[in-house]
TITILUM-315624 format. One line per 4 residues: number of its first residue (from 1); their letters; for each residue x, y, z of C-alpha. Coordinates in Angstrom, 3 decimals, always signed. Each point is the difference from the previous one (the first is absolute). Layout:
residues N
NUM = a = X,Y,Z; ... $
***
This chain:
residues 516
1 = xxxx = +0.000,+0.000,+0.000; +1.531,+3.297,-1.240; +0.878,+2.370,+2.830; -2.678,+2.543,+0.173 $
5 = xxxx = +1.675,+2.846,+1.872; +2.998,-0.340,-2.250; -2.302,+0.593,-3.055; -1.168,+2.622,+1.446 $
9 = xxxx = +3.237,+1.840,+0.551; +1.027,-1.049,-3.749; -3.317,+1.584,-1.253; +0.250,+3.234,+1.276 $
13 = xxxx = +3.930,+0.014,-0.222; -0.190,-0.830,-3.827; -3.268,+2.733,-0.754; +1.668,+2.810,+2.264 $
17 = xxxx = +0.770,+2.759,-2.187; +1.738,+3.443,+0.351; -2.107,+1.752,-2.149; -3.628,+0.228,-0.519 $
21 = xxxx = -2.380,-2.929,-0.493; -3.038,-1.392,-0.144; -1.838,-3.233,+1.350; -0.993,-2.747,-2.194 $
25 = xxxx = -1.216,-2.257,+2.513; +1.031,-2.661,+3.158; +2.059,-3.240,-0.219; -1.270,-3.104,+0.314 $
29 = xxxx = +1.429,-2.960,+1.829; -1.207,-3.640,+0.007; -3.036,+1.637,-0.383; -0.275,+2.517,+2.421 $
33 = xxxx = +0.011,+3.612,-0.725; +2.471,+1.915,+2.153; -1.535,+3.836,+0.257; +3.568,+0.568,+1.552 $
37 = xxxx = +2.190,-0.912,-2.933; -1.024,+2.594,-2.727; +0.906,+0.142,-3.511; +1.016,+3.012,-1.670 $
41 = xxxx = +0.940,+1.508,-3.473; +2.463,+2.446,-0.320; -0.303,+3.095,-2.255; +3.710,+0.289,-0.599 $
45 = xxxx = +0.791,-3.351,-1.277; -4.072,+0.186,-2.299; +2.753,+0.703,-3.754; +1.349,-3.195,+0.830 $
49 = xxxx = -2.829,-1.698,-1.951; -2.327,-2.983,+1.110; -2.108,-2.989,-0.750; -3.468,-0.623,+1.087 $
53 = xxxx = -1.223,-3.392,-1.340; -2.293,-2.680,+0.959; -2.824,-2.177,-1.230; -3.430,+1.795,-1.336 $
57 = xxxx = -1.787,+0.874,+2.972; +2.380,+0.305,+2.742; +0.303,+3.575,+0.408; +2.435,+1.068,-2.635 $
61 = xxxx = -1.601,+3.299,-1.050; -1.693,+0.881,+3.562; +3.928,-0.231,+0.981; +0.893,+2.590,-2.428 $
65 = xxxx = -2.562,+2.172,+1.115; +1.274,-0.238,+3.283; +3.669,+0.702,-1.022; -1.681,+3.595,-2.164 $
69 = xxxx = -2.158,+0.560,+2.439; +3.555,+0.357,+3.009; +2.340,+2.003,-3.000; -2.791,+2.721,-0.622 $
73 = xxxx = -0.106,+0.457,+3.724; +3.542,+0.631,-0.166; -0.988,+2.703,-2.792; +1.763,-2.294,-3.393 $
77 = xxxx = -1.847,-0.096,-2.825; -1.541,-3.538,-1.289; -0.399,-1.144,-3.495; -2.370,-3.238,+0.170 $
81 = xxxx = -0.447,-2.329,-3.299; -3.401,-0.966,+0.740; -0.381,-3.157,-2.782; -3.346,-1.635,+1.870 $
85 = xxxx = -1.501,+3.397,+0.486; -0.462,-0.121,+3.617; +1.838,+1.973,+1.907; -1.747,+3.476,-1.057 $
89 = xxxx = -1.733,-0.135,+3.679; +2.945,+1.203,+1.614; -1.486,+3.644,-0.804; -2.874,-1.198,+2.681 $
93 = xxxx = +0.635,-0.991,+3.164; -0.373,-3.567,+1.548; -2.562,-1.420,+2.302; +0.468,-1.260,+3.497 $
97 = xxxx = -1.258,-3.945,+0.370; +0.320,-2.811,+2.155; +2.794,-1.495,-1.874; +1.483,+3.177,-0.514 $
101 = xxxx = -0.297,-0.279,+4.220; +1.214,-3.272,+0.538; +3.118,+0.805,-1.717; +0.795,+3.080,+1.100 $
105 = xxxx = -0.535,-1.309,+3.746; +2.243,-2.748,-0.497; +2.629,+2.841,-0.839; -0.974,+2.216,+2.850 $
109 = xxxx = -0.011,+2.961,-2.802; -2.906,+2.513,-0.597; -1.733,+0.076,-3.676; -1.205,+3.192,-1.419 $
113 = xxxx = -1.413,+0.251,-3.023; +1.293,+2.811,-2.519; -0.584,+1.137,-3.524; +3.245,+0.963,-1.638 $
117 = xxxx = +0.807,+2.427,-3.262; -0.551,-2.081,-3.062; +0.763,+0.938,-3.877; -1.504,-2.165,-2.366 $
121 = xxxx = +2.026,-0.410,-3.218; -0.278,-2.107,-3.223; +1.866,-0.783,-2.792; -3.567,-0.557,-2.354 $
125 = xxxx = -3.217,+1.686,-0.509; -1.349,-0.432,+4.348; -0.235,+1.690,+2.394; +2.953,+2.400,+1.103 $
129 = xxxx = +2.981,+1.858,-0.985; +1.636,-0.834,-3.267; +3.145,-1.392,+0.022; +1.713,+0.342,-3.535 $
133 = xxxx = +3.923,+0.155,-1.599; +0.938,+1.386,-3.104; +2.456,-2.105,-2.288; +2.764,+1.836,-0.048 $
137 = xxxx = -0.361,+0.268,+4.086; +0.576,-3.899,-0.700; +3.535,+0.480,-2.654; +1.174,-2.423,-1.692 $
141 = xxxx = +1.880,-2.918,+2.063; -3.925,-0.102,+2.210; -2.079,-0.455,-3.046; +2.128,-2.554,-1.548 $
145 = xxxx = +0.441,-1.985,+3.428; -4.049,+0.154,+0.228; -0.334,-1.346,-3.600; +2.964,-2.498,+0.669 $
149 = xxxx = +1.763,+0.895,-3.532; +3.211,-1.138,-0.939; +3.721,+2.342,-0.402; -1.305,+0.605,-3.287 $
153 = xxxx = -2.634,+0.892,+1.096; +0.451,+2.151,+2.902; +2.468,+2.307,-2.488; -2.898,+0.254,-2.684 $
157 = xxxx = -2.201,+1.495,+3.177; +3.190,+1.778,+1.321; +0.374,+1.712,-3.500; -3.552,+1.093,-0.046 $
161 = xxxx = -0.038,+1.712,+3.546; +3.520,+1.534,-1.490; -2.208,+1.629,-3.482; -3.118,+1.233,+2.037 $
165 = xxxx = +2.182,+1.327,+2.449; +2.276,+2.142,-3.001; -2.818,+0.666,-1.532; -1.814,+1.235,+3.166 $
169 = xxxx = -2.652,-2.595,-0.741; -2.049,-0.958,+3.400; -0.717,-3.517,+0.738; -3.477,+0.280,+1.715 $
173 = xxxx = -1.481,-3.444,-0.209; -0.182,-3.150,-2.104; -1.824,+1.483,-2.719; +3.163,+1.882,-0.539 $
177 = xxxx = +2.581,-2.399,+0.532; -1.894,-2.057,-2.465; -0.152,+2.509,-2.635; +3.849,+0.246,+0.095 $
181 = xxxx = +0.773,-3.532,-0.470; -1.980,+0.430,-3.483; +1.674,+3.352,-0.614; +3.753,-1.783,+0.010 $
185 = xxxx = -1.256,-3.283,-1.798; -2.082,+2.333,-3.439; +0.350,+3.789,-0.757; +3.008,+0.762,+2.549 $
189 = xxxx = +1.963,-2.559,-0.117; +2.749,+1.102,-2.534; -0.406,+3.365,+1.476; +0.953,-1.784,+3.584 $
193 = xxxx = +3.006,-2.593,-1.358; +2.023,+2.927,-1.513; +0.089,+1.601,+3.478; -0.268,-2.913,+2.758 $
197 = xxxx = +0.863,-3.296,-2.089; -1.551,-2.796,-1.007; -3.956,-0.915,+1.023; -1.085,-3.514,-0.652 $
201 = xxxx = -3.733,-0.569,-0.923; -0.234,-3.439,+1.611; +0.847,+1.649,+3.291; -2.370,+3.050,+0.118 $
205 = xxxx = -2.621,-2.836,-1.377; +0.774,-2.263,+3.317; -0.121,+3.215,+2.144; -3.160,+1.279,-1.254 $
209 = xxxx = -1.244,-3.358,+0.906; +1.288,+0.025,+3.495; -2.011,+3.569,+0.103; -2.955,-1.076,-0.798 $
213 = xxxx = +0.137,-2.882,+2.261; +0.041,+2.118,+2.799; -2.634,+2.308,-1.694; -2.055,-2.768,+0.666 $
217 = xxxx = +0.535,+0.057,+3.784; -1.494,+3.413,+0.126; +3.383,+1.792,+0.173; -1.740,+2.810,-2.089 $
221 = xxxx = -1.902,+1.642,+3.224; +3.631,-0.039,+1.811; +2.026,+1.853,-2.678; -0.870,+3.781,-0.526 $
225 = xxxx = +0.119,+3.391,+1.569; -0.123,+1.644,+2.551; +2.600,-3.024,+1.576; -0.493,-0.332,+3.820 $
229 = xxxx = +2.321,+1.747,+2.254; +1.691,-2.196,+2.680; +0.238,+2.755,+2.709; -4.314,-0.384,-0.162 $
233 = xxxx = +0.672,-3.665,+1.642; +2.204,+1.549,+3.150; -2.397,+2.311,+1.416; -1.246,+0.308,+3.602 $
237 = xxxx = -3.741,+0.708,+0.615; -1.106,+3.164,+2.019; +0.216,-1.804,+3.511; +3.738,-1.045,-0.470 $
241 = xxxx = -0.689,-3.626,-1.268; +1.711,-1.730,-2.971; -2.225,+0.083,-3.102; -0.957,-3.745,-0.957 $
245 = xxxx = -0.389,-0.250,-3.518; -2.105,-3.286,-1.253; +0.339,-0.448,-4.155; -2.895,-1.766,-0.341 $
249 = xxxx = +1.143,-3.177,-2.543; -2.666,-2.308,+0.080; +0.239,-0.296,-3.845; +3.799,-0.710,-0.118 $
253 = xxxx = -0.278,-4.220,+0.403; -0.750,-0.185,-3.557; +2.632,+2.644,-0.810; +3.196,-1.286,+1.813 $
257 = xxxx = +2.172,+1.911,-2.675; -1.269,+3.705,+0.685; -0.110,-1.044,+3.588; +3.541,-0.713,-0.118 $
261 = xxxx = +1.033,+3.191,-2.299; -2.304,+2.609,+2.365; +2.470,-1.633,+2.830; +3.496,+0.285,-1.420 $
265 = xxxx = -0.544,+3.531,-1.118; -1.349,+1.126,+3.304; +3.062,-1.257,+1.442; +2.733,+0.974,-2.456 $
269 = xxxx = -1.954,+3.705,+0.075; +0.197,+0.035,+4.146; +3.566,-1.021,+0.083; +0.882,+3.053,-3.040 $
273 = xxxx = -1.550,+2.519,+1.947; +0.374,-0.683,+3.512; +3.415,+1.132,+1.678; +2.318,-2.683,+1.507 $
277 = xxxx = -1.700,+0.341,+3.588; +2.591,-2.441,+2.289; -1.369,-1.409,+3.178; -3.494,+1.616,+0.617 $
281 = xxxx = -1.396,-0.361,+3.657; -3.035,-0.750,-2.359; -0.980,-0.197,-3.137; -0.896,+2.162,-3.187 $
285 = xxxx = -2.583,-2.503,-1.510; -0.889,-3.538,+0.184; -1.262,-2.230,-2.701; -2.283,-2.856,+0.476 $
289 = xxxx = -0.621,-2.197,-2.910; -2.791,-2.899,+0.770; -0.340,-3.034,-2.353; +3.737,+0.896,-0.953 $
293 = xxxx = +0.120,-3.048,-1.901; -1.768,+2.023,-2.757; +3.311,+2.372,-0.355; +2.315,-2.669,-0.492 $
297 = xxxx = -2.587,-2.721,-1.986; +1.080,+1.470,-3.534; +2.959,+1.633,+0.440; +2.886,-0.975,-2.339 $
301 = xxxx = +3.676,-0.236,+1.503; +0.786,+3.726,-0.998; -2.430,+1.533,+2.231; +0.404,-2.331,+3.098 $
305 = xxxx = +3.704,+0.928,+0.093; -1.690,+3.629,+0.034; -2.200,-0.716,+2.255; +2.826,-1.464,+2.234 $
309 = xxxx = +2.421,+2.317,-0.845; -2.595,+3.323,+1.310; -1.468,-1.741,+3.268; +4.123,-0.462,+0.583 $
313 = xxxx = +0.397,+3.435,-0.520; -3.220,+2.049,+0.748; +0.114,-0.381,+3.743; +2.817,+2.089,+0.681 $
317 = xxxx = -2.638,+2.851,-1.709; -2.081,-0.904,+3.013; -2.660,-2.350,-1.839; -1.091,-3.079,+1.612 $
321 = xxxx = -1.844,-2.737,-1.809; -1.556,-2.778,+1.271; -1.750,-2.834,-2.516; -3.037,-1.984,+1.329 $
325 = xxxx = -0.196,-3.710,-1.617; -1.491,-3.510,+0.877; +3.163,-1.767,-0.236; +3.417,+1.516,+0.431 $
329 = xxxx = +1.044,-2.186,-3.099; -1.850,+2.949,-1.878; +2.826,+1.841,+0.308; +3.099,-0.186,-1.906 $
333 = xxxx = +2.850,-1.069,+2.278; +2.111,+3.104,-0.771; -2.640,+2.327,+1.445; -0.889,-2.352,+2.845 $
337 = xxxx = +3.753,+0.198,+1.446; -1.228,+3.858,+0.192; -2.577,-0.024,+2.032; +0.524,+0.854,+3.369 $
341 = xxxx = -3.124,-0.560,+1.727; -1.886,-3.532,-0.026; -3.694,-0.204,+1.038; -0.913,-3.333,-0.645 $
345 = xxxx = -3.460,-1.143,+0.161; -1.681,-3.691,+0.155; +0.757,-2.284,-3.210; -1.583,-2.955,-1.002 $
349 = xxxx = +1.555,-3.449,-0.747; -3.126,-1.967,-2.078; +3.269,-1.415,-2.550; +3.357,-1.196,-0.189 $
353 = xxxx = +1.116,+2.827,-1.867; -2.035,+2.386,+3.215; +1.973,-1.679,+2.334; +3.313,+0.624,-2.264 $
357 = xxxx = -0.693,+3.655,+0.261; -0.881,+0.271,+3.842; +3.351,-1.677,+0.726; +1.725,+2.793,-2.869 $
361 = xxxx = -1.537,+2.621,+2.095; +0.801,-1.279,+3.299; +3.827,+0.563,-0.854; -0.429,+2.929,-0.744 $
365 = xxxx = -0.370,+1.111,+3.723; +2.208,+0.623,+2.918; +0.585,-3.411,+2.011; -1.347,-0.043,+2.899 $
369 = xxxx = -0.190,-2.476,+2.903; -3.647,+1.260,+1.402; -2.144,-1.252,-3.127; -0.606,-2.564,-2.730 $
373 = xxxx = -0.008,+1.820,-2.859; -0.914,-2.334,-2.736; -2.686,-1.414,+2.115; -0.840,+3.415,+1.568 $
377 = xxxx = -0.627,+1.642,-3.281; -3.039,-1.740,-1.368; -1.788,-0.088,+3.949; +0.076,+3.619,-0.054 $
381 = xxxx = -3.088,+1.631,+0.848; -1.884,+3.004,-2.063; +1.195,+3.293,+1.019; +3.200,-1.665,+1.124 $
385 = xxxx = +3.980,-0.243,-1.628; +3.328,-0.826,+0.309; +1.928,+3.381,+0.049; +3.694,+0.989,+0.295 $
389 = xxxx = +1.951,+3.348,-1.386; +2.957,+1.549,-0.767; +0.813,+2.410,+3.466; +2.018,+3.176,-0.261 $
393 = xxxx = +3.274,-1.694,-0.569; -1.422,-3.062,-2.667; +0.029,-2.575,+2.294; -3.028,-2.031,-0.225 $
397 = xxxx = -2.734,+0.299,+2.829; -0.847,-3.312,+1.785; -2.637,-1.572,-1.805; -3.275,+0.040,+1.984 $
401 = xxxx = -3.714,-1.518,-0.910; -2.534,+3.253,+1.191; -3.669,+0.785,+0.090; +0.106,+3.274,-2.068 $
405 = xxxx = -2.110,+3.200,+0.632; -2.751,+0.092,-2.400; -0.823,+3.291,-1.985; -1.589,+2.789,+1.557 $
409 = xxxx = -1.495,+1.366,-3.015; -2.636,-1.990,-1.967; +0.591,-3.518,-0.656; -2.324,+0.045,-3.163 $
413 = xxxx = -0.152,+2.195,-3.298; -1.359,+3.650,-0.813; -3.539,-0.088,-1.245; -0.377,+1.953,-3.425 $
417 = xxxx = -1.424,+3.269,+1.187; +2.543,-0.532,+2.994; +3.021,-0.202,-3.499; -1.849,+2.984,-1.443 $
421 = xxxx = +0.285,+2.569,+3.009; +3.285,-0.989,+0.599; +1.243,+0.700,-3.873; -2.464,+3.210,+0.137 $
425 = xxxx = +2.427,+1.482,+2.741; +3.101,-1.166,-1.482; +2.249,+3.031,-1.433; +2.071,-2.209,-1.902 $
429 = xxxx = -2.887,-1.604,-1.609; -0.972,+3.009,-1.440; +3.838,+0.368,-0.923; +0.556,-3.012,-1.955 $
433 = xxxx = -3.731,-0.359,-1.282; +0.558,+1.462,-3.786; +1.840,-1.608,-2.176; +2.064,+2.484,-2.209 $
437 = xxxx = +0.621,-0.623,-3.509; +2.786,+2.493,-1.024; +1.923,-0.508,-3.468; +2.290,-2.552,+0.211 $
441 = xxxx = +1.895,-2.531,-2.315; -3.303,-1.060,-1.723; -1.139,+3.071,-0.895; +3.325,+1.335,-1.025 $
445 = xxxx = +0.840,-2.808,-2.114; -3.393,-0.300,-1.731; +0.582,+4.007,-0.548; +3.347,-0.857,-1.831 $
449 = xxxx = -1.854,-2.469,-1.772; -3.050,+1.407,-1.202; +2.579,+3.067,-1.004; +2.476,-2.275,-2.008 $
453 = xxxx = -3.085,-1.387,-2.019; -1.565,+4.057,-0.222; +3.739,+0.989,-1.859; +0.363,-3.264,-2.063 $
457 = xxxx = -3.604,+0.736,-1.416; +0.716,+3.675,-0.309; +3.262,-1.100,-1.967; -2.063,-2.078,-2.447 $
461 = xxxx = -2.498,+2.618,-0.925; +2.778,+2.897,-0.344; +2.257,-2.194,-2.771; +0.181,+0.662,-3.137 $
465 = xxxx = -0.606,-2.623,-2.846; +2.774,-1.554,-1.616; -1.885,-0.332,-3.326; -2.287,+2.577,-1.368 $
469 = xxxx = -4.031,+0.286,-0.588; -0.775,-2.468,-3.115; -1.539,+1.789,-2.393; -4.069,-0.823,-0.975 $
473 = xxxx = +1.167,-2.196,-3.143; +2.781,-2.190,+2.379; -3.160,-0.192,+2.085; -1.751,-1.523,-2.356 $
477 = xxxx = +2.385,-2.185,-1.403; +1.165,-1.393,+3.074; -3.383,-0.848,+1.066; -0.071,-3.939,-0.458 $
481 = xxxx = -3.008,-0.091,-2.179; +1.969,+2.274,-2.522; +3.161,-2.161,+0.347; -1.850,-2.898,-0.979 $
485 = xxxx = -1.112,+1.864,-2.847; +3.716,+0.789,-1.237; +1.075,-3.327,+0.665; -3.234,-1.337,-2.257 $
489 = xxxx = +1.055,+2.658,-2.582; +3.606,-0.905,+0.186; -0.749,-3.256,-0.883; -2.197,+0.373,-3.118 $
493 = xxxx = +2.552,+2.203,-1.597; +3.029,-2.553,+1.126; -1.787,-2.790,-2.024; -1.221,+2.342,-2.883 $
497 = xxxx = +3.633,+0.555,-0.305; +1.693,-2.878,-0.018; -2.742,-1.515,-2.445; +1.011,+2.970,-2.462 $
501 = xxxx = +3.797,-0.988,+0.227; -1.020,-3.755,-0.432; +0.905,-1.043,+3.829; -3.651,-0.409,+1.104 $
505 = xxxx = +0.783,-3.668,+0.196; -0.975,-2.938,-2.734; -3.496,-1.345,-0.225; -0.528,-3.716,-0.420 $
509 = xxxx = -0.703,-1.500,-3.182; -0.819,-3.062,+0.578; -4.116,-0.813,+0.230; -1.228,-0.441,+3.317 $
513 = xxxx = -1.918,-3.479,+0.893; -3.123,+0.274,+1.277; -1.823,-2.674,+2.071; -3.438,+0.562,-1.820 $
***
C-alpha cells in the first residue's frame, strides 16, 4: 500500500510554483480524493505546450474549458478551435447541481458560476468574425508546402510571387493565383521566359490542379481582403480578462486540407510578427486545437516539418499550444516529444491493437511507484486524468490521477438568438464583415488582356492592303461562274484550232458492229 502522507508531500512539492497559478483539481489515491494534496497549473511554464487526450466522452473538451476558463482569469487571451461546436456556452455562465456538489465537496473547493468574454469567429459563411489571408500574406514556400508540389514546382510558384511582386501585381485570393498560372502557360509566357527563364506547361497544369483541389474544400471564403489582424486575437476584455476567441469549425471534418492551411498560416503569421518575448511569467496567447487529428490527417511531409519546425520555435514568442485528441498516437512523434503538459483521460482496450496503444501511451509518462499506469488508464473515471508538467526548470511534475474542477461557465452551447446578440455587440464583427474586392492580379491581367486583343484588332483595321481594289471587270471575271465560262470558251477555240492545223486527232474508219 503506497504511503499516503508521502504522496501527499510529493503532490504539493511537485505542483508548488513560484509564480502564479491556477487549480485544476485534487489527487486521487487508491481511490480516495485527498482535498489536501491540490493540483495546480502554472502560468509561466502554459508556452511549453500540452496534450489533452482521452476516449470520447471522458471529459476531454470540459478539460479545456477548464484550462481557458483559469488563463483568462489570469487576463491571456484564448483562441479555442471549436470542431464539435460546443463550447460556445462559455459566454454564459454554468449552473450549480448536485454533481457539480458532490465533486466540488470531495475537493473542499467553492464553485461559482461565471460567464466569461467570448468572440465568435469563423473561417465560412456562420456566425462571427471573418477570418481571411490574402495569397501573397501566404508567399511562395507556404502555398507550395499546402499544395505539396515538387522543386520544380515550388520555383514555378516562387517565380510567379517574384512577377506580381515586380509588377506590383496583388495576390488577393485563388481566383487570382489561378488566373496567373494561365497567364505564364498562353499569352505571357514568352513575355515571362525572356525575363525569369524557362516555364513548363505540364507543371502550371499539375499546379492548377492542386488549386482547384483545394477550391473544392471551400478555401475560396478564406482567401480575400480585408486579411485578419493577429493583434485582434490578444486582446483583454473591459474587466481585465483574457479575450477567448472560439473559431467556430464545425464544417472543417470534411475539409481536413483548409483546416490544416488556416493553421499553419496562423502560426507562421504569429511567430513573424510577434517579438522574441524570453521567459514570460505568463503568456501572450494560447492555442487550443480539439480533434487535432484533423490538422495533421492530410498533411504531406513538407508541412509537418513546418508544423514541427514553428511549435519548436513559436514559444519563445510567448504562444502556447495545446492539441486535444482521442489517442496520443494522433500525433506525430516529433510534435509529441514537444509537448510539455500531459492530461490524459480514460482509454478503452475493446482490441489487441487498443491494448497496443494504452501500453504506447503508458511510456510515455513519468515512472512512478504510487500507480499502475497501464491498468490505471482505462479505470479512470469521467471528469478524471492522469496529469504531469514541465515545472519552472523542465523537470517533469510527478504524475498524479485527479478529480478536475469542472467549468464554471455553461457546460452546453449558445442558443441562436443567444449567437446573434453576442455577434450584434461584437466590434470586430462589424470589422471583418465586408469582404473587399479591390483590383488585384485578375483584374489587372484580364485588363492587359482585353488591351492586347483591343491593339491587335486596331492594328488589323489600320493596315493597308498589299494588293489594290480589283477593278469591276477582274470582278467579274474572277467570279467562278465567269471562270467556268473562259475555261468552256478556251476549250472550243483549243479544238477549233488544232482541227484547222490537222491535230484534232484521227477518226476511225473502220464500221462499227452493232448488236441489232
Amino acid at each position: 500500500m503506497p504511503d499516503k502522507t508521502a504522496f501527499i508531500q510529493t503532490v504539493n512539492a511537485g505542483y508548488s510554483f513560484k509564480g502564479e497559478s491556477f487549480t485544476l483539481g485534487a489527487a486521487i489515491l487508491n481511490g480516495e480524493v485527498l482535498s489536501e494534496a491540490s493540483v495546480h497549473l502554472s502560468l509561466k511554464t502554459m508556452n511549453r505546450h500540452g496534450l489533452i487526450a482521452g476516449a470520447t466522452g471522458t471529459g476531454k473538451t470540459k478539460t479545456l474549458q477548464v484550462i481557458a476558463e483559469g488563463l483568462s482569469d489570469a487576463s491571456v487571451p484564448v483562441l479555442l478551435m471549436d470542431i464539435k461546436g460546443d463550447l460556445s456556452g462559455i459566454a454564459e455562465p454554468g449552473a450549480f447541481n448536485d454533481k457539480i456538489k458532490e465533486r466540488y465537496g470531495k475537493m473542499k473547493l467553492e464553485y461559482i458560476p461565471k460567464p466569461f468574454p467570448v468572440e465568435l469567429m469563423s473561417l465560412s459563411e456562420e456566425k462571427g468574425v471573418r477570418l481571411r489571408a490574402t495569397v501573397s500574406e501566404f508567399g511562395p514556400i507556404l502555398i507550395s508546402k499546402i499544395l505539396g508540389l515538387n522543386d520544380t514546382q515550388q520555383g514555378l510558384v516562387a517565380m510567379i510571387f517574384k512577377y506580381c511582386d515586380d509588377q506590383k501585381i496583388p495576390l488577393v485570393d485563388l481566383k487570382d493565383f489561378t488566373k496567373m498560372l494561365q497567364y505564364i502557360s498562353n499569352e505571357g509566357k514568352a513575355d515571362i521566359e525572356k525575363q525569369y527563364g524557362k516555364i513548363s506547361t505540364t507543371s502550371t497544369g499539375t499546379i492548377l490542379r492542386k488549386v482547384i483541389e483545394l477550391q473544392q474544400q471551400g478555401a475560396d471564403v478564406f482567401f480575400g481582403e480585408p486579411s485578419f489582424e493577429v493583434d485582434d486575437l490578444m486582446r483583454i476584455s473591459d474587466d481585465g480578462g483574457g479575450m477567448i476567441n472560439i473559431l467556430r469549425v464545425t464544417d472543417m471534418q470534411n475539409r481536413p486540407k483548409l483546416f490544416s492551411t488556416f493553421m499553419l498560416q496562423l502560426l507562421a503569421e504569429l511567430y513573424a510578427i510577434l517579438p522574441e518575448a524570453g521567459d514570460l511569467d505568463k503568456p501572450k496567447l494560447v492555442l487550443f486545437i480539439d480533434e487535432a487529428h484533423l490538422v495533421f490527417q492530410e498533411a504531406t511531409d513538407a508541412l509537418l516539418q513546418q508544423i514541427e519546425t514553428v511549435i519548436k520555435l513559436i514559444r519563445s514568442k510567448g504562444v502556447g499550444i495545446f492539441f486535444c485528441t482521442q489517442n496520443p498516437q494522433d500525433i506525430p512523434a516529433s510534435v509529441l516529444s514537444q509537448l510539455g503538459l500531459k492530461v490524459q483521460h480514460a482509454l478503452r482496450a475493446f482490441t489487441a491493437a487498443d491494448r497496443k496503444t494504452i501500453k504506447q501511451a503508458a511510456e510515455n509518462y513519468p515512472e512512478t511507484t504510487y500507480y499502475q499506469v497501464n491498468e490505471l488508464i482505462t479505470e479512470i473515471g469521467i471528469g478524471e486524468a492522469l496529469i504531469t508538467m514541465l515545472n519552472e526548470k523542465g523537470i517533469p511534475t510527478p504524475l498524479v490521477h485527479t478529480l478536475l474542477t469542472s467549468p464554471r461557465s455553461r457546460m452546453d452551447i449558445l442558443t441562436d438568438a443567444e449567437i446573434s446578440a453576442l455577434t450584434t455587440r461584437s466590434k470586430l464583427v462589424k470589422k471583418y464583415e465586408q469582404t473587399i474586392d479591390n483590383q488585384s492580379a485578375y483584374e489587372i491581367v484580364s485588363g492587359k488582356l482585353k488591351e492586347a486583343e483591343r491593339k491587335s484588332a486596331e492594328q488589323a483595321a489600320n493596315k493597308p492592303s498589299s494588293k489594290p481594289e480589283p477593278s469591276t471587270i477582274e470582278k467579274v471575271l474572277n467570279n467562278p461562274v465567269a471562270r467556268q465560262v473562259q475555261r468552256t470558251a478556251a476549250s472550243i477555240i483549243t479544238r477549233s484550232l488544232l482541227g484547222a492545223l490537222g491535230l484534232g486527232g484521227r477518226r476511225s474508219t473502220k464500221k462499227k458492229t452493232s448488236w441489232f
